[in-house]
N, C-alpha and C positions, 0 to 999 in steps of 0.2 A: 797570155792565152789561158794557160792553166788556172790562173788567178780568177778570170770571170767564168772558167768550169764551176772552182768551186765555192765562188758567189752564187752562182745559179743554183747547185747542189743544196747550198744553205738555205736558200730562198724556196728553191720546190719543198724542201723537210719542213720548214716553218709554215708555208702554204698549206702542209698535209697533219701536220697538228693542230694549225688553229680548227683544219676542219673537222678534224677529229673530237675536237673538245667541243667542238661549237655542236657536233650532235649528240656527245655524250651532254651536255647539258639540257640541250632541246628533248632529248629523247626520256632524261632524267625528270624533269619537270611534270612529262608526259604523265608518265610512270604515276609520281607524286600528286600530280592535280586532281586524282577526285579519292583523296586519300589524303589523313592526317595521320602522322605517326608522334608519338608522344613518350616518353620517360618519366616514370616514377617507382616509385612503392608500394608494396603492401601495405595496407592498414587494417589494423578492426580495433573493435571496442573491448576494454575491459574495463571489468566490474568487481568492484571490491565486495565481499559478502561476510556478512557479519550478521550475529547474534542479534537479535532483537531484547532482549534481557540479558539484568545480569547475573551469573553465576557460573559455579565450577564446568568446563569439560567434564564431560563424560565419557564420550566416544564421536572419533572422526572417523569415516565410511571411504573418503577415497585422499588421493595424494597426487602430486605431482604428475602432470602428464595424463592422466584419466580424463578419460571422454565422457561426460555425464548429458542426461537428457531432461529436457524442462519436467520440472517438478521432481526429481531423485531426490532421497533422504543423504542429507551432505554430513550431518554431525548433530547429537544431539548434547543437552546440558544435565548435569544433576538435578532432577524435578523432586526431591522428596519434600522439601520446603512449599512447593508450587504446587503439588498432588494434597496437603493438606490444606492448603489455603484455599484449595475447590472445596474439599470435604467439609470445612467449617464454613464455609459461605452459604453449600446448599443446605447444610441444618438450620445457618440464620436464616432462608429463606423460608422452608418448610415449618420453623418458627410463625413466623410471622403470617404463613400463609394461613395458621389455623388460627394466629389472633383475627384475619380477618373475615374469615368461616366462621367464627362465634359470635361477633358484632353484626354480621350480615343476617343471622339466621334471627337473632334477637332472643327473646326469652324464651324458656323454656314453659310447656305445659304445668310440670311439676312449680316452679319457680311460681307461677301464678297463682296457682292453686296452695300456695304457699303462704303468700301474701296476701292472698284471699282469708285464711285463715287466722292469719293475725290481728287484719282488722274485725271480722266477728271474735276473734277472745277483744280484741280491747273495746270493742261497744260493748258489748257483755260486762266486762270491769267500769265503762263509763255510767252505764245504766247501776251497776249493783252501787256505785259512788254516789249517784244521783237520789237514790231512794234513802240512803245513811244521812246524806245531809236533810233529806225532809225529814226524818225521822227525826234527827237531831233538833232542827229547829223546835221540831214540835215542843218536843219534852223541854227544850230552855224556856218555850213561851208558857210552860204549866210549870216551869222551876221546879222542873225534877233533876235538870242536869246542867252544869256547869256552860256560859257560853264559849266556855274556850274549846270544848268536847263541841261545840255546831260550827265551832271557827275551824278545827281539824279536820271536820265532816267537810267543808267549803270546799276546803285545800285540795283536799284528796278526790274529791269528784271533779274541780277545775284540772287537773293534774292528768284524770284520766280520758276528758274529754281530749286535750293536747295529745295525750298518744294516741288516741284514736283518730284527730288528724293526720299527725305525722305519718301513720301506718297505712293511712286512704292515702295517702301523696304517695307513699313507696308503691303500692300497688297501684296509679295511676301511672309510674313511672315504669313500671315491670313490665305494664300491657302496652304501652305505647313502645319499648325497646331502646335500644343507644340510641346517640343521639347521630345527627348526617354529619357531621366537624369529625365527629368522631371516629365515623368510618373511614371517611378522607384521610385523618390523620394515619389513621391505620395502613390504606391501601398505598401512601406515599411513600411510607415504610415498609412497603413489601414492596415497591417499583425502585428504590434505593437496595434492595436487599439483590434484587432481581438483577441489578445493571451492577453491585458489585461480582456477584457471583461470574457475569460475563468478561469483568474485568479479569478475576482470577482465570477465568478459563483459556482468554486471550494469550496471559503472561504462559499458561503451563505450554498451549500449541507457538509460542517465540522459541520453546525451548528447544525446538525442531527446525533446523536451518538445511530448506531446499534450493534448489537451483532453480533458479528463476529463468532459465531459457538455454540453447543445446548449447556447447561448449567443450572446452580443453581447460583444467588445470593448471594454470600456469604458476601457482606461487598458494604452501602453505605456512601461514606465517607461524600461528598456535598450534600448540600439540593437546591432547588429554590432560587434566588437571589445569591448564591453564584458566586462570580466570577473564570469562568473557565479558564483555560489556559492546554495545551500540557501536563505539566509539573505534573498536580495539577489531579489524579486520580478521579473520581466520582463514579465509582464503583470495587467489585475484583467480578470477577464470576469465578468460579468454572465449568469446563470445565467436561463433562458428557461419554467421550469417545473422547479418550479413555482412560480405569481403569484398573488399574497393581497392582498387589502386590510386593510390594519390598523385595525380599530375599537376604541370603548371603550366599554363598556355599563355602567350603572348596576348596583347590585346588586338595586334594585327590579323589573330587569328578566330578571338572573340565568335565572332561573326561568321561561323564557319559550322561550329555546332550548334547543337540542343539537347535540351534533356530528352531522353527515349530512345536516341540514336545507336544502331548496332552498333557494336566493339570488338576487338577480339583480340586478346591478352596472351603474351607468350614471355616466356623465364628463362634463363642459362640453365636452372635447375632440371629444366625437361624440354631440350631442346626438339625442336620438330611439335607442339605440342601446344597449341592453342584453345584456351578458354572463351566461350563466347560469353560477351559482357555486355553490360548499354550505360550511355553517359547517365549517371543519377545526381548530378548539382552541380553547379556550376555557380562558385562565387560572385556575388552581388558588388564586391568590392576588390580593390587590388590588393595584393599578400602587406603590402608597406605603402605608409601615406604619403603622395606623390607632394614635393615642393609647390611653395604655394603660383610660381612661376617656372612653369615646364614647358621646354623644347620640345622638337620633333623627336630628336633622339630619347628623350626621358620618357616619353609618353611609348613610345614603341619597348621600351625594354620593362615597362610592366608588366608584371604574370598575376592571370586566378588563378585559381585553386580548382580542380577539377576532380568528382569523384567518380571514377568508373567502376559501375559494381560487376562483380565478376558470378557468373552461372555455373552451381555443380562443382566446388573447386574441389572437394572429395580430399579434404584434409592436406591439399599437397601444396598450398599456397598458407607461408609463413608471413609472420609480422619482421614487415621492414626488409622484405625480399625485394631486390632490385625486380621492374617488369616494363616489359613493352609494351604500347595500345598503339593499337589500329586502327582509326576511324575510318570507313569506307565514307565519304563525304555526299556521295550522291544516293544511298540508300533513304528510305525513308524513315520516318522514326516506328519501333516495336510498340504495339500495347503489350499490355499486363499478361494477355494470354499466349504470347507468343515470341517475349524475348530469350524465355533459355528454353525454345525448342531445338532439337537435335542438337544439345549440348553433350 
């Protein structure tokens, strides 16, 4: 009699925990169905910054740990090298630009009136050559004067008529001005002169290394005196936004989000304290290439890669911090103007 007491006893307890369990699970599921909860990480970007040219440090502006804002002066280089090489570039230019101002403008008044001048002296000397040699004919044809004295006389009035060409070409060459090759050649050397000088200018403003968007310090690698180069990092900073948690979702659950979808992100760090966030990608492909022959089970234990960007983290969400996401599953997806409101 005792014996089937406490069989029954055994029986009613086992009776009162399945049912137990059978509504904690029911009421569990409840809870969970229009809700996804997910596990991962902080992530963000970082960005190595380096000098754009080479040469010695000079001076670095911030260190380890410093909050810097898109565009701050991070550190500049020794420019005394780079400050002349502007200085002589724009004298070759301002060179250059007055060979092209004096070929463009052409001759001058004086210059002409110059060459003008030359040719009346040597027609004047061609004409006084011209009368010597008749002269001379004459007297050889009355044999009064030797014919070598009318052959001299020939010579020297042929002689003067030639410069008196030569002198009319110069001054047809004076009034007409340089030639158009000429000025071309000129003006390509002043647009060569032009684009190095920009060159120089370029290298002097490399020598001033900004932060290229808001950020944290996280690592400096060079000090002053170090020689920089393209190649040779001086800082990594830690880029401030934007801040995602990196999760991995099952493929059974794939089909459950999208991108835009409210989040809300919470840390051991700040317990009770929730970031509002929204899904921002969702991998195209699974984390590892599935066998070229997969089962049920192989297919179901697939994960993407899922990036929840987080709203307003206000500095207090680190790299590689454990964090929690919420997907409220029956929400609808945020636009652009309204997912970190009331963050």
């Amino acid at each position: 009699m005792q014996r089937k007491k406490l069989f029954l006893l055994i029986a009613v307890v086992v009776v009162a925990v399945s049912a137990a369990a059978a509504w904690f699970f029911s009421h569990r599921s409840s809870v969970n169905s229009n809700a996804l909860t997910l596990y991962g990480n902080v992530d963000i970007r970082q960005v190595q910054l380096s000098f754009n040219s080479s040469e010695r440090i000079a001076q670095l502006f911030v260190k380890e740990g410093d909050a810097v804002k898109k565009g701050q002066l991070l550190g500049t280089l020794d420019t005394t090298r780079l400050t002349s090489n502007v200085e002589l570039q724009q004298a070759q230019l301002a060179s250059q630009q007055q060979v092209v101002s004096r070929l463009e403008a052409g001759s001058r008044p004086e210059e002409i009136l110059k060459a003008q001048a030359d040719v009346d002296a040597a027609r004047i000397d061609a004409d006084n050559a011209e009368h010597n040699y008749q002269r001379a004919k004459t007297l050889v044809e009355q044999n009064f004067v030797a014919r070598q004295q009318a052959d001299d006389a020939l010579a020297a009035a042929n002689a003067a008529k030639a410069k008196l060409h030569s002198l009319q070409e110069v001054l047809k060459l004076v009034q007409i001005g340089p030639r158009k090759e000429d000025i071309a050649e000129a003006k390509s050397v002043l647009s060569a002169s032009r684009a190095a000088l920009e060159v120089a200018r370029k290298a002097l403003a490399d020598a001033s290394l900004f932060a290229p968007d808001n950020g944290v310090i996280q690592g400096r690698v060079l000090e002053p005196g170090d020689m920089a180069s393209p190649q040779r990092p001086v800082y990594t900073l830690a880029l401030t936004d934007p801040i995602w948690v990196r999760v991995y979702i099952q493929e059974t659950a794939l089909g459950k989000i999208k991108p835009g979808m409210i989040a809300e992100v919470s840390t051991d760090s700040f317990p009770g304290k929730r970031y509002r966030a929204w899904v921002g990608y969702i991998s195209p492909s699974a984390e590892f290439t599935p066998k070229s022959v997969e089962t049920t089970e192989v297919r179901s234990s697939l994960v993407y890669q899922v990036r929840i960007f987080v709203c307003n983290a206000q500095g207090e969400l680190r790299l590689g911090m454990p964090a929690t996401v919420i997907i409220p599953l029956d929400s609808p997806p945020a636009t652009d103007a309204n997912r970190c409101q009331d963050s």
